[in-house]
C-alpha positions as CSV (number, residue, x, y, z in Angstrom):
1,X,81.7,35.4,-50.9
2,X,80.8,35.1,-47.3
3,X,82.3,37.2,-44.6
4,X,84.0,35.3,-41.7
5,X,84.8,36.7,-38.5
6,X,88.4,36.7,-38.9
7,X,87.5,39.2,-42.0
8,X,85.2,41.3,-40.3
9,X,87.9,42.1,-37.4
10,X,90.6,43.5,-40.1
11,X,88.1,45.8,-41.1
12,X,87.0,46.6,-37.6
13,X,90.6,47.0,-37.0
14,X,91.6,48.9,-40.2
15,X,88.8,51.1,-38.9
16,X,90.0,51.4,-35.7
17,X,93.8,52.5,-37.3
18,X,92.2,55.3,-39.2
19,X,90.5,56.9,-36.4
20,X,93.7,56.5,-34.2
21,X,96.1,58.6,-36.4
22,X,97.8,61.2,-33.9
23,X,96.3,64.9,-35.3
24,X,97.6,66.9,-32.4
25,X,99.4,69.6,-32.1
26,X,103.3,69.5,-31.2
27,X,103.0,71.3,-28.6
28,X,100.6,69.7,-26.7
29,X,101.1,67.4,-23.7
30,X,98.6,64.7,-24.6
31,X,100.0,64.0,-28.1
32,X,100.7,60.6,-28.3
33,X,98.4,59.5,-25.9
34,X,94.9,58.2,-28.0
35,X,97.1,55.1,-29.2
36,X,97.9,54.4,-25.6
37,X,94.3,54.7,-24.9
38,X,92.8,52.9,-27.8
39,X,95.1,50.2,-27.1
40,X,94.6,50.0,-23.2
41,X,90.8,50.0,-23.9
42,X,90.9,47.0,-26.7
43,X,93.5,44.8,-24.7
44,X,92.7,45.3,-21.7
45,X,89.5,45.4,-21.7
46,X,87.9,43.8,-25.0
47,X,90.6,40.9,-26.0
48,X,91.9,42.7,-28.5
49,X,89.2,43.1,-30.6
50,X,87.9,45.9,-32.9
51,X,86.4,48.2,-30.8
52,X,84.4,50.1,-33.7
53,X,83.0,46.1,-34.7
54,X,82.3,45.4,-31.4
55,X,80.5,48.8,-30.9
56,X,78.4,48.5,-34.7
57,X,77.7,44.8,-33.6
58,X,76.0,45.7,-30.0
59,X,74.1,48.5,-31.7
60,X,73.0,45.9,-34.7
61,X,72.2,43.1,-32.2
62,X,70.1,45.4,-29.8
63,X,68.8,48.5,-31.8
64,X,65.6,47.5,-33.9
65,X,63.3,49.3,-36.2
66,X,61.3,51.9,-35.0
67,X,63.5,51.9,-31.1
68,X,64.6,54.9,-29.8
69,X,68.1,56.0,-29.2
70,X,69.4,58.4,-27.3
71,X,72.3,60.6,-29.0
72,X,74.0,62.8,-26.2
73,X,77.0,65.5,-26.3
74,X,77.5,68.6,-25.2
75,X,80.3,71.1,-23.6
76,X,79.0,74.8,-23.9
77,X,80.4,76.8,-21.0
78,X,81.4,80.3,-20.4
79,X,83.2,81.7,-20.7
80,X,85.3,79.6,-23.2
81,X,82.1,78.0,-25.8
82,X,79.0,80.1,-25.6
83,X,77.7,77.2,-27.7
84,X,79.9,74.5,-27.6
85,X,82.4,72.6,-29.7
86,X,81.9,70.9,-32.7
87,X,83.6,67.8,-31.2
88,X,80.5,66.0,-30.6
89,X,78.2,67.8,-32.7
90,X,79.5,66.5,-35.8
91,X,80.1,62.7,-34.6
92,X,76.3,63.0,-33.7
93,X,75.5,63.7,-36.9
94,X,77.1,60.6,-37.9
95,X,75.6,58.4,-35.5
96,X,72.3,59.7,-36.8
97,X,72.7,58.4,-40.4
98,X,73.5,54.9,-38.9
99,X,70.2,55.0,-36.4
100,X,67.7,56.2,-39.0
101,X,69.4,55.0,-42.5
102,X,71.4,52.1,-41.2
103,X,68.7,50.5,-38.1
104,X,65.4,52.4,-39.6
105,X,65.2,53.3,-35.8
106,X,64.5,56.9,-34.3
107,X,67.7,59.1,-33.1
108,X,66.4,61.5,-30.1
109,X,69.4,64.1,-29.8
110,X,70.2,65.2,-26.2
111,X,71.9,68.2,-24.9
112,X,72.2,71.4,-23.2
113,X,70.3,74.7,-23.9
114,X,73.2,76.3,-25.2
115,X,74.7,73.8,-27.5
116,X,71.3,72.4,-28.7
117,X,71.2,74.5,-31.6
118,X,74.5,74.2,-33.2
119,X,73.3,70.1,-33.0
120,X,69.8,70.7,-34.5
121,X,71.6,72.3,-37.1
122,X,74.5,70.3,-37.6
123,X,72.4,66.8,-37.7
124,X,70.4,68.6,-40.2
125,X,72.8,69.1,-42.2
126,X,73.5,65.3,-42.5
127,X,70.6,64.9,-43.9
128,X,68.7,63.9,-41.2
129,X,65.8,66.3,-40.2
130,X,64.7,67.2,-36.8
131,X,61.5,67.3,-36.2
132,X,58.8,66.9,-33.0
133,X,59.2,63.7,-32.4
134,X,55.3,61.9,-33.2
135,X,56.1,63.7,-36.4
136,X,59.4,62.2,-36.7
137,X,58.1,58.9,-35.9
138,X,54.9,59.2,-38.5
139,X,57.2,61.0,-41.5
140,X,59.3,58.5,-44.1
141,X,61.5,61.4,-44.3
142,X,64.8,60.6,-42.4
143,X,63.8,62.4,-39.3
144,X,64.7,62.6,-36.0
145,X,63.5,64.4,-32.6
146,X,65.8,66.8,-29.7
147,X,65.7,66.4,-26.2
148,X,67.0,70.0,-24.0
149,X,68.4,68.8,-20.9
150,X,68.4,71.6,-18.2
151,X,71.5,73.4,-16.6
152,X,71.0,72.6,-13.0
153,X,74.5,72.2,-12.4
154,X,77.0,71.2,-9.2
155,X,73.9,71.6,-6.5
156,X,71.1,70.0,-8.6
157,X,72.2,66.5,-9.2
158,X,69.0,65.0,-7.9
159,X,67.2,67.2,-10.7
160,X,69.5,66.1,-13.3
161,X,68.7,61.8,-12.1
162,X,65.0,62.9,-12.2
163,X,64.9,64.4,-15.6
164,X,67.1,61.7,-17.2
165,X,65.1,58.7,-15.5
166,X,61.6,61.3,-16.7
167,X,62.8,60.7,-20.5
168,X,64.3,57.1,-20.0
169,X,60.9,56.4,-18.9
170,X,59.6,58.0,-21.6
171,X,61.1,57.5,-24.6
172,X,62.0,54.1,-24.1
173,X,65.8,54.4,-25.7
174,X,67.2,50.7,-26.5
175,X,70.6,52.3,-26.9
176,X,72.4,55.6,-25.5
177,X,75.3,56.9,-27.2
178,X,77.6,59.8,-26.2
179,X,80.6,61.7,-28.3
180,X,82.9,63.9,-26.5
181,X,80.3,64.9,-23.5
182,X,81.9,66.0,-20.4
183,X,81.5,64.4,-17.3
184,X,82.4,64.3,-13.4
185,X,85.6,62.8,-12.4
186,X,84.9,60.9,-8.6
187,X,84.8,63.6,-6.6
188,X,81.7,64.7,-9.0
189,X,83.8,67.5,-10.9
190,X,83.4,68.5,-14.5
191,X,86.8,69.5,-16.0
192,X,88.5,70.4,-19.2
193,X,91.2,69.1,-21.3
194,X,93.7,71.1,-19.8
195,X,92.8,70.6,-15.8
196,X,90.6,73.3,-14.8
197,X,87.1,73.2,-13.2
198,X,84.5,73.5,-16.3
199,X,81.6,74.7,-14.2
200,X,83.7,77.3,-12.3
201,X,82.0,80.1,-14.2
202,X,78.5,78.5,-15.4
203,X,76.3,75.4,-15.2
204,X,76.5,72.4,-17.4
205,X,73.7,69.9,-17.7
206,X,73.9,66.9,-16.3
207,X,73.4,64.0,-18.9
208,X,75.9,62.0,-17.2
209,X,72.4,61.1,-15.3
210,X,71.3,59.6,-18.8
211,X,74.4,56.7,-18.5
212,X,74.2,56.0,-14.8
213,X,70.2,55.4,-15.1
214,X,70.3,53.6,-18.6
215,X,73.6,51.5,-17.2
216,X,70.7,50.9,-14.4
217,X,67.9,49.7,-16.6
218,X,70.3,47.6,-18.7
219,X,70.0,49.7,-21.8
220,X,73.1,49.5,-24.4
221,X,75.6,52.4,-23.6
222,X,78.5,53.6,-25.9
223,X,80.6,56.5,-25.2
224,X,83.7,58.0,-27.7
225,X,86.6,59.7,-26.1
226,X,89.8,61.6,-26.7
227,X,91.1,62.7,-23.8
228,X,89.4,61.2,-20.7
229,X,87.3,63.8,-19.4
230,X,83.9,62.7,-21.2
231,X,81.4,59.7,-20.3
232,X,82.5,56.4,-21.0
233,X,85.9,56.9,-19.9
234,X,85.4,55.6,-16.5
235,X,85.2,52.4,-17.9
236,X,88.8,52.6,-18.3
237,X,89.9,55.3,-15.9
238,X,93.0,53.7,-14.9
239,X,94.2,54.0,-18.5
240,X,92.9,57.3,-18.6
241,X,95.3,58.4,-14.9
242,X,98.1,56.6,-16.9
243,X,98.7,58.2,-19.9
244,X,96.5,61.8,-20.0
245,X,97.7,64.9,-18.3
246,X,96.4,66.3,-16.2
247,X,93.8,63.0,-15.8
248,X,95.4,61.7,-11.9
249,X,95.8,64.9,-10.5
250,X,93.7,68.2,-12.0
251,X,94.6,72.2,-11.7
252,X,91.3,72.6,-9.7
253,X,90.9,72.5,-6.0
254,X,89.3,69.3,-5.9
255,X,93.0,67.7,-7.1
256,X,91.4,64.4,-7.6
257,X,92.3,64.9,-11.6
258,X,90.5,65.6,-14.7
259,X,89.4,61.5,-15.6
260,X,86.0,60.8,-15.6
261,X,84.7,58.4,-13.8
262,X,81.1,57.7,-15.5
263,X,81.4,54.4,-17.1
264,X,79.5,52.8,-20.4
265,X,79.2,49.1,-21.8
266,X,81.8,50.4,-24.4
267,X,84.3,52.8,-24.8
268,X,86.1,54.0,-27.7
269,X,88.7,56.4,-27.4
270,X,89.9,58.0,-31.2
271,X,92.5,60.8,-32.2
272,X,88.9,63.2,-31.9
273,X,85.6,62.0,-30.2
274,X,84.0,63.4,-33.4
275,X,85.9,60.1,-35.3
276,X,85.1,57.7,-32.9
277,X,81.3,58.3,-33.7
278,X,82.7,58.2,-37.6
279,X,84.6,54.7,-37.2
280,X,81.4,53.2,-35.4
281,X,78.9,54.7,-38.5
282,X,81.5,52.9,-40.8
283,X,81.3,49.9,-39.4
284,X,77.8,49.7,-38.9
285,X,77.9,50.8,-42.9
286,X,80.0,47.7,-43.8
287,X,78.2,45.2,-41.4
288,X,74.9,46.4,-43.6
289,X,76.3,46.1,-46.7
290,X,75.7,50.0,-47.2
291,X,78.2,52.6,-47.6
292,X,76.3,55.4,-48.1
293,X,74.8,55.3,-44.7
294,X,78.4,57.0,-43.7
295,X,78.5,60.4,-44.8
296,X,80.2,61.6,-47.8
297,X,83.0,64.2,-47.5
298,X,80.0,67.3,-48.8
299,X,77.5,66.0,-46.2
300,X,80.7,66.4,-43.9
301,X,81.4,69.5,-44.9
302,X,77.9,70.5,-45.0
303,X,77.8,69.5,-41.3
304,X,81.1,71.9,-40.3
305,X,80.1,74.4,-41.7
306,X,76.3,74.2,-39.9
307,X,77.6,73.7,-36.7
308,X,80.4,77.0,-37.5
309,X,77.5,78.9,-38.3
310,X,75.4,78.4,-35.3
311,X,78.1,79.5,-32.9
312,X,80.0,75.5,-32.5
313,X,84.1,76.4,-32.3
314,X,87.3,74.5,-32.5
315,X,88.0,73.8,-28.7
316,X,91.9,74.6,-29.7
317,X,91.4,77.8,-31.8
318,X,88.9,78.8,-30.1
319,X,86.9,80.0,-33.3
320,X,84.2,79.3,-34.9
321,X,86.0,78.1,-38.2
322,X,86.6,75.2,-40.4
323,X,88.6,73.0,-38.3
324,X,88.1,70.1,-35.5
325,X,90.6,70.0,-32.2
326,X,92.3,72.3,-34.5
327,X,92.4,69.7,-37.2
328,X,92.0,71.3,-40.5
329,X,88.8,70.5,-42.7
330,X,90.5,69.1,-45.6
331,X,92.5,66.3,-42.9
332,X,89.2,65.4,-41.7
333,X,87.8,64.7,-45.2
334,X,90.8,63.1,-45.9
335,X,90.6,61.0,-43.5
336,X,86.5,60.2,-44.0
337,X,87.7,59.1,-47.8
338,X,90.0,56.9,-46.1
339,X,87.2,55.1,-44.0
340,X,85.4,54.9,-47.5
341,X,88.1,53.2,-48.9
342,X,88.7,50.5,-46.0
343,X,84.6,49.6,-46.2
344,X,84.2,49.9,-50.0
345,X,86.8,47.7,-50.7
346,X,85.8,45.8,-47.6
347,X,82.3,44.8,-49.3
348,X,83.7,44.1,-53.1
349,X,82.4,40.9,-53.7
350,X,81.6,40.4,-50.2
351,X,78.2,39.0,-48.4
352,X,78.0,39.3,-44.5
353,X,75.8,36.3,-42.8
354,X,73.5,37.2,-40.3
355,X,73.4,41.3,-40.4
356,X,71.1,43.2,-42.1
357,X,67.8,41.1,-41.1
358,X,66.1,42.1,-38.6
């Protein structure tokens, strides 16, 4: 049995309504919000269609054996993460099983000094090994290679567009994905969730550099989002001043609100950025006819716990612990076995024309 479009986009959307289940706190101002978001971005923006098809289907059509792509996240600052959140970390992870097991292309992980080594670990711990990367390139062991980009911070932008276009030039990336990275809003501003200025107390790097020059170059860009304050959300930053706090007018002195206002080919916002990254593995999984390239709820846990032990903490908590946007473990593998369920069943019997050869 061939798989028609019209089949493909109730998966993609059965995806998308997975990763869209609200998981935050009652408490909390934005709750409610990523369904407002997911919805402004796929109406408004795509038609209507799956975003997590759309996304696999880009990175299908584009990304091609032995390619480069560029896998960026990152939001250590002091004095709140010494080294990071694992938002992003794990999502990363994900994305690395669908570039190297899924596209047979190499992923080059990106970030700053301080979060770089909860991500070596964490990717590791997917089963995907990092590794210098001619080695990584040479080895048939699913491998993959780390970028460091520097702190420079507010007053070295030009440093930060001169190392980004340095490894763009380099490394040749056909695609660049990023999963809950923060980035400036217009008046050049990193913030967080809740309104305040990010690098009021330390530097950040600034990979934002990686989206603008790639965008440039006409390289594939995909970004994951959950509250508005990371890359990709520009692409839909009136969405983002609608319906986040916090997002048209910030608690900093700039006042010109926490959205930011970097923009990629496609955004995808989901109830965590982490998810977004899952629902776009899954769908790249089912597209391939392989649904082991998404990981299995002990590869997940594997991965949480890697990226706990390096020093990655829940943003909410504000531990290093077993939880996600203080989304427990066990939710989160729940929900994983429910993005199992949607492809597995998906493929029973099933044969999609045209994906797969490359």
């Amino acid at each position: 049995m061939a798989i028609d479009e019209k089949n493909m986009e109730v998966t993609g959307k059965m995806v998308d309504r997975v990763v869209t289940v609200e998981m935050r706190w009652g408490g909390r101002g934005d709750r409610g919000a990523i369904v407002q978001l997911y919805d402004y971005a796929s109406q408004k923006i795509y038609g209507g269609k799956s975003i997590s098809l759309l996304a696999a289907q880009k990175l299908i059509d584009t990304v091609k054996p032995g390619d480069n792509v560029f896998l960026v996240t990152g939001f250590a600052s002091l004095p709140n993460m010494p080294y990071g959140e694992d938002d992003g970390p794990l999502g990363i992870a994900s994305l690395a099983r669908a570039v190297k097991i899924g596209l047979n292309a190499t992923p080059v992980i990106i970030t700053g000094e301080r979060d770089i080594e909860a991500l070596r670990k964490t990717v590791e711990a997917a089963e995907v090994m990092i590794l210098d990367h001619e080695l990584a390139k040479a080895t048939r062991v699913a491998s993959g290679s780390s970028i460091t980009f520097p702190a420079y911070g507010k007053e070295g932008k030009e440093e930060s567009r001169k190392f980004a276009a340095k490894i763009i030039k380099e490394y040749k990336p056909t695609a660049a994905i990023s999963v809950e990275t923060v980035g400036p809003n217009k008046a050049g501003v990193k913030h967080f969730g809740a309104g305040y200025d990010a690098e009021a107390s330390d530097k950040l790097p600034g990979v934002e550099y990686i989206f603008t020059e790639a965008s440039a170059k006409g390289i594939l860009t995909i970004g994951m989002m959950d509250g508005g304050n990371e890359i990709g959300s520009g692409t839909m930053e009136a969405g983002v001043r609608q319906f986040t706090p916090w997002a048209d007018v910030c608690r900093c002195p700039c006042g010109q609100g926490t959205a930011c206002a970097i923009k990629t080919d496609i955004i995808y916002p989901a109830a965590v950025s982490n998810w977004g990254a899952y629902g776009v593995t899954a769908m790249v999984a089912y597209l391939l006819g392989n649904a082991d390239i998404l990981q299995d709820t002990l590869v997940e846990r594997r991965m949480l716990e890697a990226c706990a032990n390096a020093g990655g903490v829940d943003g909410v908590y504000g531990r290093a612990r077993m939880s996600v946007d203080g989304i427990e473990y066990f939710t989160g593998e729940a929900m994983l076995t429910m993005l199992h369920g949607v492809i597995r069943s998906a493929l029973k019997g099933a044969k999609i024309e045209g994906f797969g050869k490359k």
